[in-house]
N, C-alpha and C positions, 0 to 999 in steps of 0.2 A: 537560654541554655548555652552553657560555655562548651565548644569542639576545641579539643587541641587536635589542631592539621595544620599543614605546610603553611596554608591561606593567614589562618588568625591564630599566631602562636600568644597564650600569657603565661606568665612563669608560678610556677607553685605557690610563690610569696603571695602573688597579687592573687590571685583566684583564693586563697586561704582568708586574707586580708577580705576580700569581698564577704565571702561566707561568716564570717565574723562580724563584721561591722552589720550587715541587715540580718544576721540572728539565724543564717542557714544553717541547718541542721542535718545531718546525712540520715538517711535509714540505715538498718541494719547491712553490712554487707555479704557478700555471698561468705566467704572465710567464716563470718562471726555465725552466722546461721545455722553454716554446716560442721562448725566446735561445738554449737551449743546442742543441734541436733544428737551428734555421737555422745558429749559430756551427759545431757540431762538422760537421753537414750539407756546409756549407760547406766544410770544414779535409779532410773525405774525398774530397769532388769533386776537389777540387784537386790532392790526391794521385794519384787515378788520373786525373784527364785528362793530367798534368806530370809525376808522378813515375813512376810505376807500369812505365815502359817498356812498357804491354799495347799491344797493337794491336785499333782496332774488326772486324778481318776476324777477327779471331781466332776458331778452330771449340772451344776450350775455353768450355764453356756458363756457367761462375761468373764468367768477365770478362765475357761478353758480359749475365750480370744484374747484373754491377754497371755497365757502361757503361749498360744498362736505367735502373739504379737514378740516376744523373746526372741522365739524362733527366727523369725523372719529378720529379726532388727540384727539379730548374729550373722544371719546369711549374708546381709549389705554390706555389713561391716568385715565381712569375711572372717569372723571368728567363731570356730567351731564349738568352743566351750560354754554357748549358752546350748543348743542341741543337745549336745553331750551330756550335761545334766540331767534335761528334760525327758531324754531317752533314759538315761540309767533311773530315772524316779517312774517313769510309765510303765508299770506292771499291771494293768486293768487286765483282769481275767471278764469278765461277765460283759455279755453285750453292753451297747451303748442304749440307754433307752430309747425308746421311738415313738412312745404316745405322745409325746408334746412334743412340740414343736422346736420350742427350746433347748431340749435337752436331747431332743434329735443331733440338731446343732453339732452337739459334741464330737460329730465324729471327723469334726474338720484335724485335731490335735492327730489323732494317729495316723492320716491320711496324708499328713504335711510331714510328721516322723519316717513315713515309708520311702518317701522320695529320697532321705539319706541313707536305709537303713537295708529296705528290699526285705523287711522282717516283714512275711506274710501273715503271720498275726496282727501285726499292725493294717495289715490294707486288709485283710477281714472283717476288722472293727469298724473302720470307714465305711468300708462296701456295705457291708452291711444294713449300719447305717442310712445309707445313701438308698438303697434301693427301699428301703421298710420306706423312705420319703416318700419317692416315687407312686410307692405303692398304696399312699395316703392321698395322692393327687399333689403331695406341696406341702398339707398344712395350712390351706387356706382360711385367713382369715379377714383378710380384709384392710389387712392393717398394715403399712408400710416396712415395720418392722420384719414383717415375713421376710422379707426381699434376702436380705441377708444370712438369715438362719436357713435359709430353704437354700439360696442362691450360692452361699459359698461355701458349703455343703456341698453340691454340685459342681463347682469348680475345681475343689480339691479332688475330690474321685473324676475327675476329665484328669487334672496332671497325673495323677498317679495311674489310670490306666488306659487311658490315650483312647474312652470307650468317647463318642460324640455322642451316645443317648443322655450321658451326663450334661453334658454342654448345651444342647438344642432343648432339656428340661430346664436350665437355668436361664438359656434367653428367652424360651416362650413364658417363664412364669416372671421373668424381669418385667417384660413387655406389656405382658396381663396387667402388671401393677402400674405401669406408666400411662397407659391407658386407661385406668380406672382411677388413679390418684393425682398424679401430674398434672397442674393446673399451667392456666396459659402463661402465668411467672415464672413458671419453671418448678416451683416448688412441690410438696408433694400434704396433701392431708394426713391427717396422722391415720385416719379410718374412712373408709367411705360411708358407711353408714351411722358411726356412732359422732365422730370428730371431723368436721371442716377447717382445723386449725391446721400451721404451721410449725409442727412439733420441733424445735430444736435435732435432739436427738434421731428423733423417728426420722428427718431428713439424711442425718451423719447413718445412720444403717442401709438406707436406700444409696445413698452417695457413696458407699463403702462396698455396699453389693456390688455396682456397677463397675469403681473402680478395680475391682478385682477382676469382672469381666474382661472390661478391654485390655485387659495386660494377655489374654489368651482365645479370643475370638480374631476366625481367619477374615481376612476382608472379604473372603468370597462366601461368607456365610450368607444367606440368603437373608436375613434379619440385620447383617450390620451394621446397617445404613440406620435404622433403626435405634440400635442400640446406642450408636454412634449420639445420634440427633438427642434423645432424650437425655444423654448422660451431659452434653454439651448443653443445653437447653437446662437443668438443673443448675451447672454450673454459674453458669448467666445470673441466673436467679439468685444465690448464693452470694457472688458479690456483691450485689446492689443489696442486699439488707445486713452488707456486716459492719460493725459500728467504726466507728471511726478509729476505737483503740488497737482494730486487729480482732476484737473478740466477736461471737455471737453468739445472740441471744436465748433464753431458755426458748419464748415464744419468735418463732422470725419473725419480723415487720410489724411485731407489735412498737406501739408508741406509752403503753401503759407504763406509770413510773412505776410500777411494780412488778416490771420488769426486770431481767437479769443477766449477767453474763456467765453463758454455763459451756463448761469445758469439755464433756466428753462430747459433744456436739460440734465443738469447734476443733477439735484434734481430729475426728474422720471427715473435716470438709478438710483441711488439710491434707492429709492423707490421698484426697481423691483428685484436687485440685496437682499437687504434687506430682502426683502419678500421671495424672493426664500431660503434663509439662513435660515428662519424664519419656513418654511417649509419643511426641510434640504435635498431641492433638489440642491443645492447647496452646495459646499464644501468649509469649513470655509477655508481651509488650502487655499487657491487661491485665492476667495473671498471676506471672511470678514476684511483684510488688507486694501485692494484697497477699498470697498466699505466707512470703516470708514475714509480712507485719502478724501476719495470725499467729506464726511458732512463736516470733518472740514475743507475744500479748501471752500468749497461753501460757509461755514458761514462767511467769509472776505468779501462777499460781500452784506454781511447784517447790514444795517445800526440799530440804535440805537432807530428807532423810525418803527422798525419792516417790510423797505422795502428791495425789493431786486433788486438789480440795474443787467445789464448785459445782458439783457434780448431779445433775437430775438423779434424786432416787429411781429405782425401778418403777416404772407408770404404765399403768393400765386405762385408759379412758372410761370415764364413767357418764357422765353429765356429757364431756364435751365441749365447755364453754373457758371461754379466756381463762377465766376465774380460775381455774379446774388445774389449769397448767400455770399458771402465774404462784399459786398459794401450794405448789406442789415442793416437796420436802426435799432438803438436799441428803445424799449421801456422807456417811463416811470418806473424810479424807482415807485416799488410797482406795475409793471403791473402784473394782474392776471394771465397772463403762469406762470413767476416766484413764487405769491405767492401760488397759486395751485399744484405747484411742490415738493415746501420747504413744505408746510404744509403735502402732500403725504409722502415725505421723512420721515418728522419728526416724523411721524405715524408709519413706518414701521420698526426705531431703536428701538419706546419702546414697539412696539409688540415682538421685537426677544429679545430684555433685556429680556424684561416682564416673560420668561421663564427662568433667568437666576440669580443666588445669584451671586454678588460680594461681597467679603471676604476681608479684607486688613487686614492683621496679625502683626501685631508692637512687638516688641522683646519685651519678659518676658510677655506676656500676656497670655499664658499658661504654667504649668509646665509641666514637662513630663510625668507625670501619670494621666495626662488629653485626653481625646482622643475626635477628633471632628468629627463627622460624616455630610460626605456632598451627594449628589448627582452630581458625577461630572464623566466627561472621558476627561476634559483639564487641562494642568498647564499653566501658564505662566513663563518663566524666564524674569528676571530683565532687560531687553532690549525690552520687550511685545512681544516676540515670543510666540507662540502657541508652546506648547512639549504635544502630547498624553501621556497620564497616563496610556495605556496599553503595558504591560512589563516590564515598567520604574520605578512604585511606587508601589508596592504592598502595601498589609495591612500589619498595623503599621509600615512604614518607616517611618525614622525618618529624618523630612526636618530643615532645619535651618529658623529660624526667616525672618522675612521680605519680605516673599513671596507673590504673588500674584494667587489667587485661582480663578477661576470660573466655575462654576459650571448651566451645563442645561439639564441635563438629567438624567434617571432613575438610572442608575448604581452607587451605593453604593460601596464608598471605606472610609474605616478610617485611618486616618493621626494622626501622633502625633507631633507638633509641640515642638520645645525645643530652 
């Protein structure tokens, strides 16, 4: 690894010249990541507010997470006008359904409208909602999947109205499922009694449920430590079976060639991975590597007119067996798991930018009695490795031109560039 410091200065020429002649290649860098996040972010939104033909009343629970996912991607990006839409088209009079569990679900959409709007209609739809959940036990079914229909359900009516029977019903049935499905890899079965596989998806709904938890669980919840472990413990898992392009797979840790690379699966390990960074319960050094190779793998398979192809049809376990999930149908480009996913994802890189200066330093653009003050504890070297800035660069060293800086955190150090 090349450090530019005081000790071993080489000049851009030569470090470039090196990277060229044995074929080094950079990964994506944080800038390109967090363009391609907002751009493709953007080119999805737009699709389903305009194109999609979906409707905000709609009781199908994957448009109404990707109407979710709109929402949330506006809020990061700090622009109101996808909300603003979503709210002038959400006119649902009639409750939300509540016998299934799925279309339970639905009442995340007006519950997340209320936190802009304070329209009591809107968080009666939620509540409502929420508590008919409650009032079923969950919805239990056994199946990973619950985790998030049940779970962020629950989460939504905790922000909206700051009750904690919402919240200690979404860790106790988080927990329920981690304990019943979470195996010693981390990963999660798709069912406990019908399927012992490693459903692609079925894991991106369990990683998504969670990941929405820890953005709003106190540390002093008596469960945390808990929720903490198992959502970390997933994670673990998660990396070690994603392929080498950044993607993963319909089946995880299958080795069958009739395996596949399926995307609404790999947008909410993103999404959670992300998040977790974002939260720095996660460690960039592991992490944020493998996370940013996922966005740009996933974005190849985002077409031009804002869909995403690749996509596990809706599945239900039947059999159970490899086969089952291997020989399962893909979706429609632009099906809602996919754009619900992508629009998550794309949420959760410019939340964790969003605390972050990037800096691109072009030779002669300071002199040397110029001093820049950043808030940073990372460098990058010119291959986009991460080098910690503790021990390595003290105040005023003096780095050579052409650097790459980023900077997310409190700690003050001054650089002198030359």
């Amino acid at each position: 690894m090349f450090i530019i410091c005081q000790k071993k200065r080489l000049t851009l020429f030569s470090l470039l010249f090196f990277f060229n002649l044995y074929g080094i290649t950079s990964a994506a860098t944080d800038q390109e990541v967090l363009a391609s996040a907002i751009e493709k972010g953007k080119l999805v939104a737009d699709y389903w507010l305009k194109r999609s033909g979906k409707q905000t009343s709609s009781d199908y629970y994957a448009d109404i997470c990707s109407f979710y996912g709109v929402c949330i991607l506006g809020d990061a990006m700090g622009d109101s006008s996808y909300f603003k839409e979503i709210n002038q088209k959400y006119n649902r009079a009639s409750p939300i359904k509540t016998d299934d569990i799925d279309q339970n679900s639905c009442g995340i959409l007006p519950l997340h409208l209320y936190l802009h709007t304070k329209n009591s209609s809107h968080l009666k739809l939620g509540k409502d909602a929420a508590d008919a959940n409650i009032s079923k036990g969950g919805h239990v079914r056994n199946a990973i999947d619950d985790t998030y229909m049940t779970g962020s359900l629950m989460i939504q009516a905790y922000r909206a109205t700051n009750d904690t029977k919402y919240l200690d019903f979404c860790v106790n049935y988080l927990t329920s499922y981690m304990n019943n499905l979470q195996q010693a890899n981390g990963l999660y079965w798709h069912h406990k009694d019908i399927s012992k596989q490693f459903w692609g998806r079925g894991n991106g709904w369990g990683a998504a449920c969670a990941a929405e938890l820890i953005q709003v669980i106190p540390q002093d919840h008596k469960k945390y430590q808990q929720v903490i472990e198992g959502y970390k413990k997933h994670m673990k898992g998660l990396i070690q079976v994603q392929n080498e392009s950044g993607m993963w797979n319909q089946l995880l840790g299958s080795s069958s060639p009739k395996n596949w690379e399926e995307t609404s699966g790999t947008a909410m390990f993103i999404f959670a991975i992300f998040t977790g960074l974002h939260l720095k319960l996660l460690d960039e050094e592991t992490y944020l590597e493998p996370a940013k190779k996922g966005w740009m793998a996933l974005t190849r398979y985002l077409s031009s007119d804002g869909k995403l192809s690749n996509i596990a049809d809706g599945f239900w376990p039947r059999s159970g067996t490899a086969d089952e999930y291997l020989n399962a149908t893909k979706g429609s480009p632009g099906n809602s798991h996919g754009t619900a996913g992508i629009l998550w994802a794309a949420t959760a890189i410019v939340r964790f930018f969003s605390d972050s200066t990037i800096v691109n330093i072009s030779p002669g653009q300071l002199h040397n009695s110029q001093r820049c003050h950043f808030k940073t504890d990372l460098l990058f070297d010119l291959s986009g490795r991460k080098i910690s800035s503790s021990g390595l660069v003290p105040n005023n060293t003096r780095l050579s031109s052409g650097i790459l800086i980023r900077m997310n955190n409190t700690t003050k150090m001054t650089i002198t560039i030359h």
